[in-house]
C-alpha positions in Angstrom: -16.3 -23.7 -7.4 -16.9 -20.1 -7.0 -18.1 -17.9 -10.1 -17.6 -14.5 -10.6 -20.0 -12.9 -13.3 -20.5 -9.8 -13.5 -24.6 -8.4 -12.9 -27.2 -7.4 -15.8 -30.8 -7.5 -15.6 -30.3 -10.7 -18.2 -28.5 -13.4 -15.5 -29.2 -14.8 -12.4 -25.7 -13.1 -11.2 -27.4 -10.2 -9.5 -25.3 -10.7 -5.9 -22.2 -9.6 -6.7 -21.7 -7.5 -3.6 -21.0 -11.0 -1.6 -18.7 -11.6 -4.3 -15.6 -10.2 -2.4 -17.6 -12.1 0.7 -17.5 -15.5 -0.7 -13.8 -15.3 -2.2 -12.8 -14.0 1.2 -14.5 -16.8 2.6 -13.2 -20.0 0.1 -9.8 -18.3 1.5 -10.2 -19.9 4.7 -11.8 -23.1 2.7 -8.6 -24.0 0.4 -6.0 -23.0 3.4 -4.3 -26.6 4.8 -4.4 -24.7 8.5 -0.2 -25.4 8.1 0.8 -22.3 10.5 2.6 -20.9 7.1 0.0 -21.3 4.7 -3.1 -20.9 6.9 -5.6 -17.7 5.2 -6.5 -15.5 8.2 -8.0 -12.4 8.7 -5.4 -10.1 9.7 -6.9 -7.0 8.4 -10.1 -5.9 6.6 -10.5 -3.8 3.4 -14.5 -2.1 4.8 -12.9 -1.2 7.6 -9.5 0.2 5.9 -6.9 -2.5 7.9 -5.4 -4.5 5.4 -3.1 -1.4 4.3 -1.0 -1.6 7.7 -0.5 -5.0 7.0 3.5 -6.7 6.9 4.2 -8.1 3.5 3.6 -11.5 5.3 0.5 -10.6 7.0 -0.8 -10.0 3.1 -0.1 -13.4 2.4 -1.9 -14.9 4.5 -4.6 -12.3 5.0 -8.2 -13.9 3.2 -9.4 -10.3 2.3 -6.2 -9.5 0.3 -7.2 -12.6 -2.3 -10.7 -11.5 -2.0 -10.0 -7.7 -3.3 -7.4 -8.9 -6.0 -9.7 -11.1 -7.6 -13.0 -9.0 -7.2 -11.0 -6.4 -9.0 -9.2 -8.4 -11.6 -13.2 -9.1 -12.6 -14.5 -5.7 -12.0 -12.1 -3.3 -12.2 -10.6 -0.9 -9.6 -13.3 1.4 -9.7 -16.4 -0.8 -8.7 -13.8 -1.8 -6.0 -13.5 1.9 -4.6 -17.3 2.1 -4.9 -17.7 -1.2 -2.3 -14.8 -0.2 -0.1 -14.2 3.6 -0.1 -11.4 3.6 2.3 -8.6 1.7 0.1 -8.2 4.7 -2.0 
């Protein structure tokens, strides 16, 4: 189970920077390895690579599942504040 909370000096939910990290992460986890369901890393949202990627690539790329749900959580601004470059 992975829990996304968002951070407040009240909870214990104070690491949620490695949120994006550990959904990325489960990604490779839940994938059955199948060679059309496996969860890659064919690009990278620091380092501005996941926008070339195919449709396909998308898919099956673990930082495109990490971003959506980091900023279905957060929003798309904290998102642009972590990773600058997907503007």
């Amino acid at each position: 189970m992975v829990a996304v909370c968002r951070a407040n000096s009240d909870s214990g939910c104070r690491l949620i920077a490695l949120t994006p990290s550990r959904i990325h992460e489960m990604g490779h986890f839940v994938d059955d390895e199948a060679p059309e369901t496996e969860i890659v890393d064919h690009g990278c949202a620091f380092f501005n690579t996941s926008k070339t990627l195919s449709r396909e690539e998308r898919l099956h790329n673990a930082d495109t599942y990490a971003i959506f749900a980091f900023e279905n959580a957060f929003g798309k601004e904290r998102v642009v504040k972590m990773f600058p470059l997907l503007r």
